[in-house]
PQR file of N, CA, C, O and H, with PARSE charges and radii, in Angstrom:
ATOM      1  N   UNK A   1     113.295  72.751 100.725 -0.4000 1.5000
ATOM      2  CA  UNK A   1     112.925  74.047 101.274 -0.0000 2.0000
ATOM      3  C   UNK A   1     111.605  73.917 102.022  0.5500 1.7000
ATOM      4  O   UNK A   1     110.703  73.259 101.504 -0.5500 1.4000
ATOM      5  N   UNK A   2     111.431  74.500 103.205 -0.4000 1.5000
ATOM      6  CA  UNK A   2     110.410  74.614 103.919 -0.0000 2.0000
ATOM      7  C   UNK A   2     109.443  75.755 103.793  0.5500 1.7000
ATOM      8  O   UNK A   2     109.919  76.821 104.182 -0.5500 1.4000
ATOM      9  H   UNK A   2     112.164  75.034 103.625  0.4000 1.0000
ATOM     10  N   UNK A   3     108.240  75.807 103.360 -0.4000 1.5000
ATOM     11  CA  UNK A   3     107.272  76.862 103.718 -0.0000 2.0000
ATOM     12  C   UNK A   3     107.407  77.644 105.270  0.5500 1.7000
ATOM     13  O   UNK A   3     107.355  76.897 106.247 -0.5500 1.4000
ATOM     14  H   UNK A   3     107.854  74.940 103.043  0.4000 1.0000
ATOM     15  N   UNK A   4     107.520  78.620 105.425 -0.4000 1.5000
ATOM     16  CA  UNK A   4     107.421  79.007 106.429 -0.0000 2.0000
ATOM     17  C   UNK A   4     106.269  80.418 106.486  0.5500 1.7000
ATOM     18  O   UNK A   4     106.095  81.199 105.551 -0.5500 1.4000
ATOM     19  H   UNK A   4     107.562  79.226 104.631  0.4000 1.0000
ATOM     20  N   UNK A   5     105.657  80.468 107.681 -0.4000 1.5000
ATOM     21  CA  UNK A   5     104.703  81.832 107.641 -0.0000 2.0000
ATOM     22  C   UNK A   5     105.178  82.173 109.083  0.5500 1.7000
ATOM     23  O   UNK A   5     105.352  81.394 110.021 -0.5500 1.4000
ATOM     24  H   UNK A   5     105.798  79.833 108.441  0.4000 1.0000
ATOM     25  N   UNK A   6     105.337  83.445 109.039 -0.4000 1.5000
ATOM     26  CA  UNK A   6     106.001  84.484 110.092 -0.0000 2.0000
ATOM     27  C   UNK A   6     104.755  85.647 109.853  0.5500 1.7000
ATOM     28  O   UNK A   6     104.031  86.194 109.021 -0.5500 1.4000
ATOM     29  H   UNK A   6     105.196  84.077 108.277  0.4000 1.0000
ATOM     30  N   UNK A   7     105.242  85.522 111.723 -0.4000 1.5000
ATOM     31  CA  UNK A   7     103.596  86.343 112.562 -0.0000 2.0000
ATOM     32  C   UNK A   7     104.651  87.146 113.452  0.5500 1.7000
ATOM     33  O   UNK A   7     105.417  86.811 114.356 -0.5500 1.4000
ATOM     34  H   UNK A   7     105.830  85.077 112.399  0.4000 1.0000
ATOM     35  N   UNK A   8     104.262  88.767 112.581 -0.4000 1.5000
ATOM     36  CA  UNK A   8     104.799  89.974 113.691 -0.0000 2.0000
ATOM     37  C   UNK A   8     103.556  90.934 114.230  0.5500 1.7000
ATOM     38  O   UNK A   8     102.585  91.510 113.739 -0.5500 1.4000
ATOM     39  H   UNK A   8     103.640  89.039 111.847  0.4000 1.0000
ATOM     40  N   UNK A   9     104.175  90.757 115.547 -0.4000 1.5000
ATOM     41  CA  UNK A   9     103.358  92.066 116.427 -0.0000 2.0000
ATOM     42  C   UNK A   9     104.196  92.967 117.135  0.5500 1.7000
ATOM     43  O   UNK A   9     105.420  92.968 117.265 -0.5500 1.4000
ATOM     44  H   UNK A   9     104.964  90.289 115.946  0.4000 1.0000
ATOM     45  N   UNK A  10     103.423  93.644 117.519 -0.4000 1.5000
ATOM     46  CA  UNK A  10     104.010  94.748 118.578 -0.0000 2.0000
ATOM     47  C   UNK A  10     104.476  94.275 119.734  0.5500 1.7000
ATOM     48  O   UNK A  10     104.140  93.092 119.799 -0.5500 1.4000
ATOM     49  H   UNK A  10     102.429  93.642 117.414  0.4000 1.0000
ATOM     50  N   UNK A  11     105.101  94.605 120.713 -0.4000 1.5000
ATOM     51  CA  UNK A  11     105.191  93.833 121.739 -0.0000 2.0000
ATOM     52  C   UNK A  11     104.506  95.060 122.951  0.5500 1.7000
ATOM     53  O   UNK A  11     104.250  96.263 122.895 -0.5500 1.4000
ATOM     54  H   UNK A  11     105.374  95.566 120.660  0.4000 1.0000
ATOM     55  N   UNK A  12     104.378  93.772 124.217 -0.4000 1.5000
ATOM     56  CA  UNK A  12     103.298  94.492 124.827 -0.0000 2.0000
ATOM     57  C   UNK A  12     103.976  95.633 125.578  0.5500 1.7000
ATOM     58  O   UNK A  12     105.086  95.421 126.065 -0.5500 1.4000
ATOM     59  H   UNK A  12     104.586  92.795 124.262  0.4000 1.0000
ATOM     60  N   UNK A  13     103.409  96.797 125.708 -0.4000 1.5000
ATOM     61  CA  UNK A  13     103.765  97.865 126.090 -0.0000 2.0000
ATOM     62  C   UNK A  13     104.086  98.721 124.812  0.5500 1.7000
ATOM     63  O   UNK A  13     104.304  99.895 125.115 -0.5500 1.4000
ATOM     64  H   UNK A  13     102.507  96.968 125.312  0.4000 1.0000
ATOM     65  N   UNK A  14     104.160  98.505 123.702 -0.4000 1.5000
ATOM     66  CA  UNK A  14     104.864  99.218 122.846 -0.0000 2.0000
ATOM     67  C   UNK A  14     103.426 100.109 121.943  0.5500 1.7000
ATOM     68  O   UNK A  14     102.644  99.483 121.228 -0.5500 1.4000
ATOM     69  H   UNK A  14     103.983  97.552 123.456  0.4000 1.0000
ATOM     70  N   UNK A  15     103.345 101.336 122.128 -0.4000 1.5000
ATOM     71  CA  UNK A  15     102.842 102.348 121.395 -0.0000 2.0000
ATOM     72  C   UNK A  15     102.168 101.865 120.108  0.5500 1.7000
ATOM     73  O   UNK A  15     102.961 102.306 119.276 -0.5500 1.4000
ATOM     74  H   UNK A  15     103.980 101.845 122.709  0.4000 1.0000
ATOM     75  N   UNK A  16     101.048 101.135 119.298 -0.4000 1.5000
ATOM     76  CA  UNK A  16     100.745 100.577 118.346 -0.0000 2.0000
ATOM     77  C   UNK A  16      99.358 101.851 118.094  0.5500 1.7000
ATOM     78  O   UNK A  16      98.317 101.898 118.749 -0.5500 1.4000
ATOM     79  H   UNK A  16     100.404 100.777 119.974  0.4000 1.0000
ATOM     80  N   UNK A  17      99.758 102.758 116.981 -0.4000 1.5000
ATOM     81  CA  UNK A  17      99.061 103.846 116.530 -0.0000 2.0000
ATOM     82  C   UNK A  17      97.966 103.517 115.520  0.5500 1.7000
ATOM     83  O   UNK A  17      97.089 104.350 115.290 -0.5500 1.4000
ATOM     84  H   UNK A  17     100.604 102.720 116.448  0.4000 1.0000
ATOM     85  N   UNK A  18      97.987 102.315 114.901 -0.4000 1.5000
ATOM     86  CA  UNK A  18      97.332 101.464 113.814 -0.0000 2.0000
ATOM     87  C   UNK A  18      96.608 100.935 114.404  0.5500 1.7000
ATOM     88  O   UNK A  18      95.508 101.409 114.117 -0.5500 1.4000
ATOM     89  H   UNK A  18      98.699 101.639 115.087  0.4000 1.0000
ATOM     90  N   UNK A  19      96.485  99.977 115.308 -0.4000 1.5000
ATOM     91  CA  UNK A  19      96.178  99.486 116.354 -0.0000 2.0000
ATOM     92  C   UNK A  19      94.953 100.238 116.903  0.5500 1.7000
ATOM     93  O   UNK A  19      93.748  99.988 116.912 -0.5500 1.4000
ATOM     94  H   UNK A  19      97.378  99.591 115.541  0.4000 1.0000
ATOM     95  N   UNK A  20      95.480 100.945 117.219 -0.4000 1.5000
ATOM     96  CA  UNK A  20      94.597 102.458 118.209 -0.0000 2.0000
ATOM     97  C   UNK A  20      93.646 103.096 117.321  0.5500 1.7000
ATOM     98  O   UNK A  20      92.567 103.458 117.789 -0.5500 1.4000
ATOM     99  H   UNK A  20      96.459 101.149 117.211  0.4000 1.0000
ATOM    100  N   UNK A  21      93.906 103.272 116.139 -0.4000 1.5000
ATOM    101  CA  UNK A  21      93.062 104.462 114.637 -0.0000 2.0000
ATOM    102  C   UNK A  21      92.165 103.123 114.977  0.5500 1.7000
ATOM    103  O   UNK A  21      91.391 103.178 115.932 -0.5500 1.4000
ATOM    104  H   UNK A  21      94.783 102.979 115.759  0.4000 1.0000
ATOM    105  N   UNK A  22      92.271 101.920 114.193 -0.4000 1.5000
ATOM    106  CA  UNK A  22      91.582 100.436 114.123 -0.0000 2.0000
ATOM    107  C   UNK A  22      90.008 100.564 115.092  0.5500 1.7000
ATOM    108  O   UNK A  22      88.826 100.698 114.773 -0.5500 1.4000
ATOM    109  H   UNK A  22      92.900 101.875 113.417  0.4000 1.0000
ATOM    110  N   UNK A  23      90.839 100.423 116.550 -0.4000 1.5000
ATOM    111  CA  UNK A  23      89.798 100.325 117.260 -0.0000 2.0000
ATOM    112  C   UNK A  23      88.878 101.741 117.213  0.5500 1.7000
ATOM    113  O   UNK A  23      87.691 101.648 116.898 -0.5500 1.4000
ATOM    114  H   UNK A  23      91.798 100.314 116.808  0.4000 1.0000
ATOM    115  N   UNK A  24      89.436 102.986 117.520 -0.4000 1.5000
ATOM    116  CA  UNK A  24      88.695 103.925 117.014 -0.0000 2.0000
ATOM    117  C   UNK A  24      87.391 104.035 116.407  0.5500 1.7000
ATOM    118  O   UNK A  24      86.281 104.482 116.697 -0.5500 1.4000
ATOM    119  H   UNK A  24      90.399 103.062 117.776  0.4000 1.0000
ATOM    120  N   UNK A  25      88.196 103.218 115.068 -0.4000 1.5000
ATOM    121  CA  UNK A  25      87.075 103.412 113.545 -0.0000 2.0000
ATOM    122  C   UNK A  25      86.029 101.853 114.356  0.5500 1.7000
ATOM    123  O   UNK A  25      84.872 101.679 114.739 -0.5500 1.4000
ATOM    124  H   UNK A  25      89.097 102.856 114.832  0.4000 1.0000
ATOM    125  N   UNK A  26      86.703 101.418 114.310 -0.4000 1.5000
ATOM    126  CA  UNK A  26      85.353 100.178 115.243 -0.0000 2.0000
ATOM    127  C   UNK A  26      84.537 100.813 115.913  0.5500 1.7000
ATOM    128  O   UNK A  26      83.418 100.874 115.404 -0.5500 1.4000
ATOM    129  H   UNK A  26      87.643 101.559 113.999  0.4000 1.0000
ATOM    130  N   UNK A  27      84.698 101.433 117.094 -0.4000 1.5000
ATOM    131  CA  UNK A  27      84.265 101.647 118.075 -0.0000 2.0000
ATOM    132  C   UNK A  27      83.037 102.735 117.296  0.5500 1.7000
ATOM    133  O   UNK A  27      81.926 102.218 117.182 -0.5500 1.4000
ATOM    134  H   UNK A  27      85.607 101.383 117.508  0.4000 1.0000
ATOM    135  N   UNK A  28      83.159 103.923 116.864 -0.4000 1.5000
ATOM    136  CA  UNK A  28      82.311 104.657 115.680 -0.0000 2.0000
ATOM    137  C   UNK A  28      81.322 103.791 114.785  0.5500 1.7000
ATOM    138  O   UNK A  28      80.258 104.094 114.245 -0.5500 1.4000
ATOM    139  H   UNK A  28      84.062 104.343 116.957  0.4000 1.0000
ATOM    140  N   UNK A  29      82.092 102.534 114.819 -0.4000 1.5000
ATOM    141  CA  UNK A  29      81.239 102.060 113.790 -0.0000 2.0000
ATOM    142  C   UNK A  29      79.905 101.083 114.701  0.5500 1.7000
ATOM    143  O   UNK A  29      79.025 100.368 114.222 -0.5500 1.4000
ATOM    144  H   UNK A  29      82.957 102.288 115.258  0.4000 1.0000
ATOM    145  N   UNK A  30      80.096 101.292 115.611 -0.4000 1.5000
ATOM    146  CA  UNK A  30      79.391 100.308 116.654 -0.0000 2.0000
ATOM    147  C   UNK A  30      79.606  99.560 117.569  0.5500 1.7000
ATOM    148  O   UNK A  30      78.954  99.100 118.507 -0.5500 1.4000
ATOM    149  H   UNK A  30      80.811 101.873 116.001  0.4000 1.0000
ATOM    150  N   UNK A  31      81.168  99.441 116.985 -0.4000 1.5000
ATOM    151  CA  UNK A  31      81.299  97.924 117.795 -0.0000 2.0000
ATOM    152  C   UNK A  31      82.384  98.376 119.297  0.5500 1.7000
ATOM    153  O   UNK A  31      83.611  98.416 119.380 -0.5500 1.4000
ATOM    154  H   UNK A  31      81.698  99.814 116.224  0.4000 1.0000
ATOM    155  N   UNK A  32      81.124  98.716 120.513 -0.4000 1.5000
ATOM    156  CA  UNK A  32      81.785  99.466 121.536 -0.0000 2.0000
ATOM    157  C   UNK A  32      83.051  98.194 122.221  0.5500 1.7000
ATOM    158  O   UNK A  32      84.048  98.483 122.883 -0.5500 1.4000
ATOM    159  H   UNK A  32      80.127  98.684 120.445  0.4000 1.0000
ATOM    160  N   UNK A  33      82.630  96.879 121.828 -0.4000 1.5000
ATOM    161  CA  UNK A  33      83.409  96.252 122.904 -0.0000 2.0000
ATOM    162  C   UNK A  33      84.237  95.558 122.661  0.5500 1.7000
ATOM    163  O   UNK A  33      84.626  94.640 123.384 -0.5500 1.4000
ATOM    164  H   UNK A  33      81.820  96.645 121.290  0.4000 1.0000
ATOM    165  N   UNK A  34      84.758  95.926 121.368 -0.4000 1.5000
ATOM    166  CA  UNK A  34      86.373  95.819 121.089 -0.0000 2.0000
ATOM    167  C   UNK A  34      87.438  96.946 121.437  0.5500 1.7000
ATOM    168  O   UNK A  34      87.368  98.144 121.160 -0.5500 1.4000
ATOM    169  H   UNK A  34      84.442  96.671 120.780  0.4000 1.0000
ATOM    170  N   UNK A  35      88.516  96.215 122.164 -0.4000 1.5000
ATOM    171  CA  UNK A  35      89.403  96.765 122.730 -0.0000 2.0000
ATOM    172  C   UNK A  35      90.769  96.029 122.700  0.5500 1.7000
ATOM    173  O   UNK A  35      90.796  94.799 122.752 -0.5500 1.4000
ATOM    174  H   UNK A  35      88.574  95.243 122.389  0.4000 1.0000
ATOM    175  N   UNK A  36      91.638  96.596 122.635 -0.4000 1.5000
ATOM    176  CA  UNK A  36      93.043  96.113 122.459 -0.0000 2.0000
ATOM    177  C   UNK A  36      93.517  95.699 120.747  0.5500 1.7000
ATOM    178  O   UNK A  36      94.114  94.683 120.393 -0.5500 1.4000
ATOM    179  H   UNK A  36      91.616  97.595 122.593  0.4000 1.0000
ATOM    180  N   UNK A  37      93.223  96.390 120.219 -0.4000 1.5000
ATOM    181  CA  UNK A  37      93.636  96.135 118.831 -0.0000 2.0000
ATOM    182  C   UNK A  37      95.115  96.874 118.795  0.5500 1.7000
ATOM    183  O   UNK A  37      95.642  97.909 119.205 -0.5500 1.4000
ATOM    184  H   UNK A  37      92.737  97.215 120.507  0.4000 1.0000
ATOM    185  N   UNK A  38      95.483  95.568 117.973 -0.4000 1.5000
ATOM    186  CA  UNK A  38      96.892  95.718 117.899 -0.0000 2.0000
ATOM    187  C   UNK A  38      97.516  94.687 116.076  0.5500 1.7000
ATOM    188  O   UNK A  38      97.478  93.512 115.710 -0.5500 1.4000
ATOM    189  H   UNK A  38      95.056  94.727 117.640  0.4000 1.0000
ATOM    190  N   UNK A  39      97.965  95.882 115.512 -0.4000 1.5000
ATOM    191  CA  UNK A  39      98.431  95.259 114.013 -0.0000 2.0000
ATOM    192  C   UNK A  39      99.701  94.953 113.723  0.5500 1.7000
ATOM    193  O   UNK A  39     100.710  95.457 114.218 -0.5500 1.4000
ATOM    194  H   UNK A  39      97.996  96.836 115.809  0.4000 1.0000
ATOM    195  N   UNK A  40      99.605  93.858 112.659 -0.4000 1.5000
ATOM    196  CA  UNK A  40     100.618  92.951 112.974 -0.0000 2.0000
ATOM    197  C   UNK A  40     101.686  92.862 111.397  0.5500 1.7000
ATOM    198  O   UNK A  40     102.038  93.894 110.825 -0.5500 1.4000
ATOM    199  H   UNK A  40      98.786  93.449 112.258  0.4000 1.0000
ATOM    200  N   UNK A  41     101.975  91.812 111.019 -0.4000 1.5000
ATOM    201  CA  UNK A  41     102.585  91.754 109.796 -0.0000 2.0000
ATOM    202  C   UNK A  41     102.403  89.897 109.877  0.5500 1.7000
ATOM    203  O   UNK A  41     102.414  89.138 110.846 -0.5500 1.4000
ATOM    204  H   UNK A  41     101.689  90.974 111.484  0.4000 1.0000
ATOM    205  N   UNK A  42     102.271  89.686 108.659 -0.4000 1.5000
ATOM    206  CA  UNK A  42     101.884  87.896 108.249 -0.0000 2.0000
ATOM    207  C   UNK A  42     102.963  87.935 106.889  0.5500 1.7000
ATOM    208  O   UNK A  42     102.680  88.575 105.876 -0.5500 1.4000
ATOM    209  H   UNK A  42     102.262  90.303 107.872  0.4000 1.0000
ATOM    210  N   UNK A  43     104.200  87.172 107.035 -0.4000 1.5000
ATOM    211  CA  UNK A  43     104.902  86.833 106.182 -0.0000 2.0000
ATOM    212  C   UNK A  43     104.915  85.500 105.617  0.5500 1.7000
ATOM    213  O   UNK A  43     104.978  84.667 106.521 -0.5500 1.4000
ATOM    214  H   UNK A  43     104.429  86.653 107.858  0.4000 1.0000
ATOM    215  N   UNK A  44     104.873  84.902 104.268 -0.4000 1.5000
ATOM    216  CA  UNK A  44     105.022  83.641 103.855 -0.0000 2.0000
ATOM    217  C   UNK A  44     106.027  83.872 103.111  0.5500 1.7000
ATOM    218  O   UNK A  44     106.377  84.812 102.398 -0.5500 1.4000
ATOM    219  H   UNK A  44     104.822  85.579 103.534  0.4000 1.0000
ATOM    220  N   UNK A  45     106.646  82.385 103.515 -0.4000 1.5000
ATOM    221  CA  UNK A  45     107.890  82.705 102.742 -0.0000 2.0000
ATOM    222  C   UNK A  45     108.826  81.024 102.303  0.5500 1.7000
ATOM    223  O   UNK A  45     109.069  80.286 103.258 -0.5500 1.4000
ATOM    224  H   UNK A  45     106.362  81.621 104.094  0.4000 1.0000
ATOM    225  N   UNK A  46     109.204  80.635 101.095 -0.4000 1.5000
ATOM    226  CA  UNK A  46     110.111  78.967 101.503 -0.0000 2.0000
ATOM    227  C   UNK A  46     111.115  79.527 101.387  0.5500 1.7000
ATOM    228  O   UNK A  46     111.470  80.428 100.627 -0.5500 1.4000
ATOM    229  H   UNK A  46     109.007  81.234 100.319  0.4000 1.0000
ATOM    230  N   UNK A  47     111.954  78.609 102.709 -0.4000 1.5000
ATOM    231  CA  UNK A  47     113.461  78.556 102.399 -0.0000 2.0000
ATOM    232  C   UNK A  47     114.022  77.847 103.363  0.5500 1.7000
ATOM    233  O   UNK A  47     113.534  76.739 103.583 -0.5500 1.4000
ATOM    234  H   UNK A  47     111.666  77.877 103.327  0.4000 1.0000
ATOM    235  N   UNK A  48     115.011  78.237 104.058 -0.4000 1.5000
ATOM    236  CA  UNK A  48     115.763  77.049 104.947 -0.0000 2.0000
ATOM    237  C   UNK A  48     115.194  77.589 106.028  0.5500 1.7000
ATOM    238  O   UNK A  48     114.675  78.684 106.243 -0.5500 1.4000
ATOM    239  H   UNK A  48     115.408  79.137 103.880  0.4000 1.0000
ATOM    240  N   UNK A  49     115.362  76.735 106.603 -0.4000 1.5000
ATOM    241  CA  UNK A  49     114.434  76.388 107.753 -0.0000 2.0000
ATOM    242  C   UNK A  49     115.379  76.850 109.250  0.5500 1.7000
ATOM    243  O   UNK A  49     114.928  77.429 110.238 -0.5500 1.4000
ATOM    244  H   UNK A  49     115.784  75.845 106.428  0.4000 1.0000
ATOM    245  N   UNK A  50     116.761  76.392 109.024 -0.4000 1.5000
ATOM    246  CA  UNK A  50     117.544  77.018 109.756 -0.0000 2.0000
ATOM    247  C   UNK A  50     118.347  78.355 109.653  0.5500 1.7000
ATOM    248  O   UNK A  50     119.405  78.625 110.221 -0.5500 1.4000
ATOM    249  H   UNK A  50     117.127  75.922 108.221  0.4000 1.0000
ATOM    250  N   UNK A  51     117.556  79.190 108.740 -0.4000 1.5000
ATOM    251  CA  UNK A  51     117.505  80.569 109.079 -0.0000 2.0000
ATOM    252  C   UNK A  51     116.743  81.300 109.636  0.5500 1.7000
ATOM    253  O   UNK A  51     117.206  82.017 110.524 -0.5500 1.4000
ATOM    254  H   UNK A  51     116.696  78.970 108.279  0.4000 1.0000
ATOM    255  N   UNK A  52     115.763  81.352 109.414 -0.4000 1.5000
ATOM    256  CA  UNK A  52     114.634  81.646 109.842 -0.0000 2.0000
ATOM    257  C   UNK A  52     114.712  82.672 110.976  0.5500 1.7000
ATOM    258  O   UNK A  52     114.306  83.824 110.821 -0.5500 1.4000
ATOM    259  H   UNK A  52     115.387  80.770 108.693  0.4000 1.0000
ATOM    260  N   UNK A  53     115.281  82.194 112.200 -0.4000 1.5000
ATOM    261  CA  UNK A  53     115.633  83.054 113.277 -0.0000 2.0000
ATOM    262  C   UNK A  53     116.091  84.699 112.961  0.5500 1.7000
ATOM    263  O   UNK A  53     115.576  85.795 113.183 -0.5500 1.4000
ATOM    264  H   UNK A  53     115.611  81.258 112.325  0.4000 1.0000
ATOM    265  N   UNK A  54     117.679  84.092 112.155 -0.4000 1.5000
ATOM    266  CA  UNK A  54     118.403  85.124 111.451 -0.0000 2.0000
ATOM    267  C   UNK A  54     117.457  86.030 110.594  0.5500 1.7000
ATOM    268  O   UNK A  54     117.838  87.200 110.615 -0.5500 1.4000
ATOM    269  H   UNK A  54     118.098  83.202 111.975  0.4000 1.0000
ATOM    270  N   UNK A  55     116.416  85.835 109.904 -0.4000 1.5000
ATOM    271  CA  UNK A  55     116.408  86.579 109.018 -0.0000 2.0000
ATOM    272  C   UNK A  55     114.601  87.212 109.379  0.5500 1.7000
ATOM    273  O   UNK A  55     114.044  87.870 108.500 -0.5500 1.4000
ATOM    274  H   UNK A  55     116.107  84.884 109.887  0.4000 1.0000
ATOM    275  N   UNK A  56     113.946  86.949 110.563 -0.4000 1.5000
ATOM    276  CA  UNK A  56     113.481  87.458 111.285 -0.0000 2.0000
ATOM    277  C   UNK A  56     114.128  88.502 111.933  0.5500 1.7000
ATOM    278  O   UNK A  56     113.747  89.665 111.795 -0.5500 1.4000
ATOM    279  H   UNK A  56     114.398  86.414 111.277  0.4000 1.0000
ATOM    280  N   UNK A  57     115.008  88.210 112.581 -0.4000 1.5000
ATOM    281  CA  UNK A  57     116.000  89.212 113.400 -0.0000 2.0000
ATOM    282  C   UNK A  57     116.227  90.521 112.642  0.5500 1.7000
ATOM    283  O   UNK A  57     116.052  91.700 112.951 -0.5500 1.4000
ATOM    284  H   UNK A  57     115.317  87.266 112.693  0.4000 1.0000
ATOM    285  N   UNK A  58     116.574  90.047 111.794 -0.4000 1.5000
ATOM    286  CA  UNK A  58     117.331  91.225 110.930 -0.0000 2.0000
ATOM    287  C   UNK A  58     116.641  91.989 109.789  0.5500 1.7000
ATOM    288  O   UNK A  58     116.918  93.150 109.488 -0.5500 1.4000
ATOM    289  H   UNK A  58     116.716  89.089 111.543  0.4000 1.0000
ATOM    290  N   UNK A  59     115.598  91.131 109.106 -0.4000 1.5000
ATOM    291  CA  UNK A  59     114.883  92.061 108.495 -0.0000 2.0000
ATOM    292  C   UNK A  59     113.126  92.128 108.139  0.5500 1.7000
ATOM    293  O   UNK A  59     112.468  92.953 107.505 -0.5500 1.4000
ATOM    294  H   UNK A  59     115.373  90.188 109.351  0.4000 1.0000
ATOM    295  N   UNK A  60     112.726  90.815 108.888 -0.4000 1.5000
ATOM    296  CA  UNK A  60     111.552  90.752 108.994 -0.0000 2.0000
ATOM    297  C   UNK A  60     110.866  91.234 110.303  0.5500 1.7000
ATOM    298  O   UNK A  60     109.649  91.054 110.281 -0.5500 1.4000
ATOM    299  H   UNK A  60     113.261  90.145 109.403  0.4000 1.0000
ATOM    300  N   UNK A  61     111.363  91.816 111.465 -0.4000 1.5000
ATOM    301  CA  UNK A  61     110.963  92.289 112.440 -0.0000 2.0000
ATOM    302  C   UNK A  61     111.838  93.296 113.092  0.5500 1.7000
ATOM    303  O   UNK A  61     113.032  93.035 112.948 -0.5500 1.4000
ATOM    304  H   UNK A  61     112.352  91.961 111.482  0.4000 1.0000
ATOM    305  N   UNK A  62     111.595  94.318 113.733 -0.4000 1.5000
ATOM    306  CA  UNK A  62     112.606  95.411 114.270 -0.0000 2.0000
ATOM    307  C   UNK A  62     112.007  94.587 115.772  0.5500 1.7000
ATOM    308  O   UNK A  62     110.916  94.534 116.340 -0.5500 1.4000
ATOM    309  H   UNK A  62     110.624  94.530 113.850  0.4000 1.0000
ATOM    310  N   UNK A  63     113.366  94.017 116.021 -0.4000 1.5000
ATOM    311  CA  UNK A  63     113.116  93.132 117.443 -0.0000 2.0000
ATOM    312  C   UNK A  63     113.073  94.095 119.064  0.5500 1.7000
ATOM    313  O   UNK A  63     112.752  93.717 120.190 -0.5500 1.4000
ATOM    314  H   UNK A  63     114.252  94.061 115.560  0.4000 1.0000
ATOM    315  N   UNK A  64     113.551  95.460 118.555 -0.4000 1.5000
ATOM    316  CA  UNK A  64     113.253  96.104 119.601 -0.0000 2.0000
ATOM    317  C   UNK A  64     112.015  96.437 119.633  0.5500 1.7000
ATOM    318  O   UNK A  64     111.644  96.354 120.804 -0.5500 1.4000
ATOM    319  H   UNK A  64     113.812  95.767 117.639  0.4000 1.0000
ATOM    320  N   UNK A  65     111.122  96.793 118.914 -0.4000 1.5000
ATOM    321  CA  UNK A  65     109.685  96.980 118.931 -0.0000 2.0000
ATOM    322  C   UNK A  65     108.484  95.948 118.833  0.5500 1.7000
ATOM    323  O   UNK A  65     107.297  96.139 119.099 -0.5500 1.4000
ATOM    324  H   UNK A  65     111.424  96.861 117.963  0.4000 1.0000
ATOM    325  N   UNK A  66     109.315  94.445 118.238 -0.4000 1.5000
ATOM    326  CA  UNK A  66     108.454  93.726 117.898 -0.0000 2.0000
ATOM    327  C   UNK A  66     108.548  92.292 118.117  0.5500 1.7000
ATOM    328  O   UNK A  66     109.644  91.751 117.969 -0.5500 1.4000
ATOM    329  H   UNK A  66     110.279  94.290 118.022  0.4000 1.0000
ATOM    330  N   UNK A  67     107.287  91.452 118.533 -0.4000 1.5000
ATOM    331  CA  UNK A  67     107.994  89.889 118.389 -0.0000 2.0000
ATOM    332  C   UNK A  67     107.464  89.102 117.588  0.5500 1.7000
ATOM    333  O   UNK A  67     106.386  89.514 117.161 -0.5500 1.4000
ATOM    334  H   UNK A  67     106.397  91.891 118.653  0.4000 1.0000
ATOM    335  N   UNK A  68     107.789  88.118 117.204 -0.4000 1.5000
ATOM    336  CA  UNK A  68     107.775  87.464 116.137 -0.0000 2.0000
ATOM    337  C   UNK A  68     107.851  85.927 116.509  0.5500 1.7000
ATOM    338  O   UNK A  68     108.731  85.535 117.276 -0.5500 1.4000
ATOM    339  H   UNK A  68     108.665  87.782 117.551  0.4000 1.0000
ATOM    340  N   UNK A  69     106.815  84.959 115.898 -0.4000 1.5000
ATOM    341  CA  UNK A  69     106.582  83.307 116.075 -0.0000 2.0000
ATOM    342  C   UNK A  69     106.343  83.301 114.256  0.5500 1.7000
ATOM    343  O   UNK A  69     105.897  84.043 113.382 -0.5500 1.4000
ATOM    344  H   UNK A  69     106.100  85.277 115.275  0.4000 1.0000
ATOM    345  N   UNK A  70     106.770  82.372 114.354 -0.4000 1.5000
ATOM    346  CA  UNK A  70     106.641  81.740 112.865 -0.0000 2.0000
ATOM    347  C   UNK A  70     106.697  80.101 113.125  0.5500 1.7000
ATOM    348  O   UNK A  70     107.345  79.590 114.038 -0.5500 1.4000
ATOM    349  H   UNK A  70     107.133  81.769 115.065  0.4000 1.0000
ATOM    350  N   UNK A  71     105.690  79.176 111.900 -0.4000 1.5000
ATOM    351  CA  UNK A  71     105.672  77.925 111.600 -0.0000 2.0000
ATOM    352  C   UNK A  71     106.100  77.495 110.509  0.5500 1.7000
ATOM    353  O   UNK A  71     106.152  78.070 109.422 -0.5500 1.4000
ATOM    354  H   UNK A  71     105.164  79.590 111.158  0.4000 1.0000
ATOM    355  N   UNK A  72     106.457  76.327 110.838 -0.4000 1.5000
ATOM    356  CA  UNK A  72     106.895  75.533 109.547 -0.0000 2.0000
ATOM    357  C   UNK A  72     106.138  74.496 108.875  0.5500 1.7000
ATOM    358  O   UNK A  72     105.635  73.591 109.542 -0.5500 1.4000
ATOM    359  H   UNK A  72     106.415  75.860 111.721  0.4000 1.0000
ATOM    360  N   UNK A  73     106.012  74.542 107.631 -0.4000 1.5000
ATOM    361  CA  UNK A  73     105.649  73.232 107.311 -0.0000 2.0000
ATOM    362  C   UNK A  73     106.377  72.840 105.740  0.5500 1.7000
ATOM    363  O   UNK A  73     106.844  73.638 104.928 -0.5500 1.4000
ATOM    364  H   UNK A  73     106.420  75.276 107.089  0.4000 1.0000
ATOM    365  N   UNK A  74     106.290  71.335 105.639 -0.4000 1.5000
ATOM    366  CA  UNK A  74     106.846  70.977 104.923 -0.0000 2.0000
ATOM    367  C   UNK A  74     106.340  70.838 103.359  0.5500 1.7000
ATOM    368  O   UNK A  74     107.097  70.376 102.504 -0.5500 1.4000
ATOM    369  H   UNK A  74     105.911  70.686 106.299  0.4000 1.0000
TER
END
């Protein structure tokens, strides 16, 4: 079985409201020159290695809203 860690974001153009509150509360807090915040999801996970795709697809990312890279290691 392979370790794998899966990295979801928004994809670009897509409405990210978390994202947006984020920078907000930054920006209040001082920090004027952050911009583009955008939140994500960090999955770890072992298993086969040739699923991975599949099971991104289907339940670790809503692929219409989101994309998704993940690594492997052994």
């Amino acid at each position: 079985m392979a370790k794998i860690k899966v990295y979801v974001t928004p994809k670009h153009g897509v409405l990210d409201p978390q994202g947006k509150t984020v920078e907000a509360a930054l920006h209040t807090m001082g920090y004027k020159n952050v911009s583009n915040v955008h939140i994500g999801k960090y999955i770890e996970l072992e298993g086969p290695e040739n699923k991975i795709d599949e099971m991104c697809k289907k339940i670790l990312s809503n692929p219409i809203i989101e994309d998704y890279r993940y690594e492997v290691t052994e």
